[in-house]
C-alpha positions as CSV (number, residue, x, y, z in Angstrom):
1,X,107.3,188.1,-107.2
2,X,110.4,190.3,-107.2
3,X,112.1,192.0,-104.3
4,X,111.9,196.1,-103.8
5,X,114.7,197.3,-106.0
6,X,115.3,201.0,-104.9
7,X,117.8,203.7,-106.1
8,X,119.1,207.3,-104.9
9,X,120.0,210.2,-106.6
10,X,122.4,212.9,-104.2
11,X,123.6,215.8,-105.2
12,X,124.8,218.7,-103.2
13,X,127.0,222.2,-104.1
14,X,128.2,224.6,-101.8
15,X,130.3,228.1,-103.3
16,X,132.0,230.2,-100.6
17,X,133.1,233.8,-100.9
18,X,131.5,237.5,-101.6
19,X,128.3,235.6,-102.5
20,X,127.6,232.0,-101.2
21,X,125.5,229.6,-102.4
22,X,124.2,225.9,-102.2
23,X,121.8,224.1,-103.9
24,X,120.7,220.2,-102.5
25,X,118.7,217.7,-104.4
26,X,117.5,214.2,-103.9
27,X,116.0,212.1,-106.0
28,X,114.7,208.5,-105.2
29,X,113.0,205.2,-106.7
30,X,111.1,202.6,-105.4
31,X,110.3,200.0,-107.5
32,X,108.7,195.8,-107.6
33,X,107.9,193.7,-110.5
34,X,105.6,190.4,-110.2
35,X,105.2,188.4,-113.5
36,X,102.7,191.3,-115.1
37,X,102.8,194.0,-112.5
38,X,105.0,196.6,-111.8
39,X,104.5,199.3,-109.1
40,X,106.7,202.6,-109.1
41,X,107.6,205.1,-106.3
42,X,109.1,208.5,-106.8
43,X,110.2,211.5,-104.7
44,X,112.4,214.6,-105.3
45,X,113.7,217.2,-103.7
46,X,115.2,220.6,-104.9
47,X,116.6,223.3,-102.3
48,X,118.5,226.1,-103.1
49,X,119.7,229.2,-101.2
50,X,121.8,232.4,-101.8
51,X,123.9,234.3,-99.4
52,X,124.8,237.5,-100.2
53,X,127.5,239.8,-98.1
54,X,127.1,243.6,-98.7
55,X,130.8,245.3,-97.1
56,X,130.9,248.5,-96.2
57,X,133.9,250.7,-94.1
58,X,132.4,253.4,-91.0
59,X,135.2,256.1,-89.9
60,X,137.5,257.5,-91.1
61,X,139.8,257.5,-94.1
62,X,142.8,256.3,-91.9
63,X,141.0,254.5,-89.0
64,X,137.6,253.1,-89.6
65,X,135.4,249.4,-89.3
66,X,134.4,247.0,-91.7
67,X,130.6,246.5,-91.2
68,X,129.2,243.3,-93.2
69,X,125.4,242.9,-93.4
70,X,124.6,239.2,-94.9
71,X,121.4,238.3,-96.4
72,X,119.7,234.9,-97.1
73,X,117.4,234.0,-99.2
74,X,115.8,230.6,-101.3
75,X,116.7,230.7,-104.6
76,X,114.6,227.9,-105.6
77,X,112.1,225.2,-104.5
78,X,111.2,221.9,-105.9
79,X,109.3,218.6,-104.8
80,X,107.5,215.6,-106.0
81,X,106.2,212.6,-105.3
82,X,104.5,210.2,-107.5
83,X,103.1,206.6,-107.5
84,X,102.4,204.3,-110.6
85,X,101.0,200.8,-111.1
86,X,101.5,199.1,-114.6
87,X,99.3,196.1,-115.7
88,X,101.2,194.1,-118.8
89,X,98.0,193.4,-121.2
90,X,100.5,191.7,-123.4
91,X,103.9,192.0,-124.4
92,X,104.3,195.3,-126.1
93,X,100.4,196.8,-124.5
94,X,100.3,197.9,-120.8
95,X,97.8,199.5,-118.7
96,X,98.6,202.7,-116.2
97,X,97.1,204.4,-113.2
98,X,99.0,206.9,-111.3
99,X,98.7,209.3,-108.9
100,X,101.3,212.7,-108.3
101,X,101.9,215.7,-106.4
102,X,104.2,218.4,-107.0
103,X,105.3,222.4,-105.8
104,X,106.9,224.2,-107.5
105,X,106.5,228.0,-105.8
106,X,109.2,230.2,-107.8
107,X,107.5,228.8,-111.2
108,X,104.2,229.5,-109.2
109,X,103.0,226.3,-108.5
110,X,102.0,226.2,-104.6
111,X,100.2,222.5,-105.2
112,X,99.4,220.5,-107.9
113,X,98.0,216.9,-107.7
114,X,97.4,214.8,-111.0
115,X,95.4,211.3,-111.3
116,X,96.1,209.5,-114.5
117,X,95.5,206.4,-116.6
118,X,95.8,205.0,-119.7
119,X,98.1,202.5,-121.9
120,X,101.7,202.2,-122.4
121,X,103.4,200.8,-125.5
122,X,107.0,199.0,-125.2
123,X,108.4,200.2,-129.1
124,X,111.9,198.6,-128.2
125,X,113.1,196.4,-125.4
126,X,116.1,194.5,-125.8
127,X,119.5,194.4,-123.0
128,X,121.4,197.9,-124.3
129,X,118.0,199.6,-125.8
130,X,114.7,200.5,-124.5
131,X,112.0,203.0,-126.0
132,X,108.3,203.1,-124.3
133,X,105.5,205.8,-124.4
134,X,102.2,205.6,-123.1
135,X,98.9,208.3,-123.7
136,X,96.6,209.0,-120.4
137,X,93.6,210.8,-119.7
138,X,94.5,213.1,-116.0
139,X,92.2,215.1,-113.9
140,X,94.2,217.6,-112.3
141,X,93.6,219.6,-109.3
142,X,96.0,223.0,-109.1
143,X,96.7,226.0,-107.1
144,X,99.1,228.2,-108.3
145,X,100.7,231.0,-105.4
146,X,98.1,233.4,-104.4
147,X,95.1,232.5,-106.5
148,X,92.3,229.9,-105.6
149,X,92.2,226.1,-106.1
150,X,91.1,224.9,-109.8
151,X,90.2,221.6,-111.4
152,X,90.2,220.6,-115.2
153,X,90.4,217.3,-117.2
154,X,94.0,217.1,-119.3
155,X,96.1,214.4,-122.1
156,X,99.3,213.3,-120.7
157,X,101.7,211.5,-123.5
158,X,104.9,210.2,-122.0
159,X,108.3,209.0,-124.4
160,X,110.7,207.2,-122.2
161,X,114.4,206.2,-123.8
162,X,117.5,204.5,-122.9
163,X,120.7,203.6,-124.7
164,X,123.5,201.9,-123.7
165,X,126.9,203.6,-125.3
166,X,129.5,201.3,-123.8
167,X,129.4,199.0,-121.2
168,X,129.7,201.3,-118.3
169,X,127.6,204.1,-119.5
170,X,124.4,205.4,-121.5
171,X,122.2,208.1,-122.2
172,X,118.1,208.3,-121.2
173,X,115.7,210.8,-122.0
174,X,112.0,211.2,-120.6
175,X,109.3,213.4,-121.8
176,X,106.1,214.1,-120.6
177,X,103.4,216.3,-122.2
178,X,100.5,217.6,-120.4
179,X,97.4,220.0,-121.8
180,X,94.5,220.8,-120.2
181,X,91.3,219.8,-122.0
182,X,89.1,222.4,-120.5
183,X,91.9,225.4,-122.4
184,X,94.0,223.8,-124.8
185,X,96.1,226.2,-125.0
186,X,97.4,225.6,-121.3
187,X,99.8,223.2,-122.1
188,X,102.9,222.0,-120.4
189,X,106.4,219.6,-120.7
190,X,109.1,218.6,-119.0
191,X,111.8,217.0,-119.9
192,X,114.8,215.5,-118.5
193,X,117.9,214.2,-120.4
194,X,120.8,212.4,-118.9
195,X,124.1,210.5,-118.9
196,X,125.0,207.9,-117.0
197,X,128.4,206.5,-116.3
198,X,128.7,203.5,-113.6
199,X,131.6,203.1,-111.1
200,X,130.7,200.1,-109.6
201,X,127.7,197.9,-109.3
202,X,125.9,200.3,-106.9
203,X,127.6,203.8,-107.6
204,X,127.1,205.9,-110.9
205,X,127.8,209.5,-111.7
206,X,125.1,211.1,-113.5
207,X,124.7,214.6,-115.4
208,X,121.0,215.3,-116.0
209,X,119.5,218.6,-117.8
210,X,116.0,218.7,-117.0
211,X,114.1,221.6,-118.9
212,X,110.5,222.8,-118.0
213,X,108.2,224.8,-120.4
214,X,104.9,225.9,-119.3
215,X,102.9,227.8,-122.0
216,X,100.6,229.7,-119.8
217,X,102.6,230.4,-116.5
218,X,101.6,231.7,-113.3
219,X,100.9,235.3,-112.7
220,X,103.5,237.3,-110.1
221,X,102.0,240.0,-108.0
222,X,104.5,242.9,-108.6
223,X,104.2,246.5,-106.2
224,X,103.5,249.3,-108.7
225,X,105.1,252.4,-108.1
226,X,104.3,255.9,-110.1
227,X,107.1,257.5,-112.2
228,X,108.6,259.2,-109.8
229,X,109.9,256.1,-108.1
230,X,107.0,256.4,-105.2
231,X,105.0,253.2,-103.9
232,X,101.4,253.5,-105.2
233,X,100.2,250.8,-102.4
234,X,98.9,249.5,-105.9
235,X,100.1,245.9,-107.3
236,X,99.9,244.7,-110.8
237,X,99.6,241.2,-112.0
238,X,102.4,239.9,-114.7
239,X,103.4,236.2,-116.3
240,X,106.3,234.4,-114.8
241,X,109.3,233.4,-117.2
242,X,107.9,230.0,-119.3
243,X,111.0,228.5,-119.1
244,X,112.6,226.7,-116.3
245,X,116.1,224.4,-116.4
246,X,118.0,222.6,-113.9
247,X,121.7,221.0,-114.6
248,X,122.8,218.6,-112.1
249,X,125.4,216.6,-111.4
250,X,124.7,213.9,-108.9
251,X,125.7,210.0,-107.3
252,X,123.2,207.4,-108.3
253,X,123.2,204.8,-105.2
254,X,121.7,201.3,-106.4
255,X,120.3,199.5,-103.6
């Protein structure tokens, strides 16, 4: 039986001036191996805000006030946290059950929690190069912002891949798939590639691009006003944008 190994992800940008911004995000690992078991913890965190300064001058042209009127608002919203047990059947076949929860509200997501299980396949494992997938059946249990709570039986099929380039750095990439059996057509990835460059045995410096498509996105409820410009009091009901991406550049802490 192995000890906890556990690693941190930290990355945080602040931007000063006519607008200001800043955008956190935390990402973190918990993780224990025994001879054919492995169990997996994750969480993440995504919070970002804007600040925008509107300037304007009272008086006259000669002797007059600057009046600045500052407003704040999230920009975007993201969390996670996931478990995952792996069973080694033998030494390429392993069995998975997991369990996850996620919000994501400004892709419309207001909860989502996802049991899974299946089998995992290691294609390559050797010091500089791994390459895994695994297939899972998941019952899913959603709510998307505003609407009601729905449940539906999905496919999950993951590809995970690592590379070492030199000795210091490398390059991973992890996709996950998931459709809903129920309507086929609501299907879903997301995928994350990164690079990895260590600065010591604990610290790295990583740049991640993590892309989200989502073929049947959540609706928006959008106040309908008539031609004239004039509020209706009416509200119509329109798709959100399928595509979501996050770049971040962030310090891996090895624990």
């Amino acid at each position: 039986m192995g000890p906890w190994n556990a690693t941190a992800e930290l990355s945080y940008v602040v931007t000063g001036g006519n607008t200001s911004t800043s955008a956190f995000s935390l990402g973190t690992a918990f993780s224990r191996k025994w001879t054919k078991d492995t169990l997996l913890f994750k969480g993440y965190i995504l919070n970002s805000r804007s600040t925008t300064t509107t300037r304007t001058a009272q008086g006259t042209e000669t002797d007059f006030v600057i009046i600045e009127d500052s407003v704040s608002r999230k920009v975007a919203e993201n969390y996670l946290l996931s478990g995952q047990y792996d069973r080694r059947i033998s030494k390429i076949l392993t069995g998975q059950a997991g369990l996850s929860w996620d919000r994501n509200r400004f892709a419309g997501v207001d909860d989502r929690v996802m049991v899974t299980t299946g089998f995992g396949l290691a294609w390559v494992e050797r010091a500089r190069a791994q390459l895994k997938s695994s297939a899972a059946l998941t019952y899913t249990v959603r709510q998307y912002v505003g609407e009601d709570w729905e449940s539906f039986a999905g496919f999950r099929l993951t590809v995970q891949g690592e590379q070492k380039v030199f000795e210091s750095s490398s390059v991973s990439t992890n996709f996950i798939f998931d459709d809903n059996l129920k309507k086929t057509s609501d299907w879903r990835f997301d995928w994350i590639n990164s690079v990895t460059a260590s600065i010591s045995k604990s610290l790295a410096l990583k740049v991640s691009l993590r892309t989200i498509f989502t073929h049947i996105p959540a609706l928006q409820s959008l106040s309908l006003f008539d031609p004239l410009g004039e509020p209706t009091g009416l509200f119509v009901y329109v798709p959100l944008k399928q595509l979501d991406m996050f770049l971040t550049t962030s310090i891996v802490i090895n624990f």
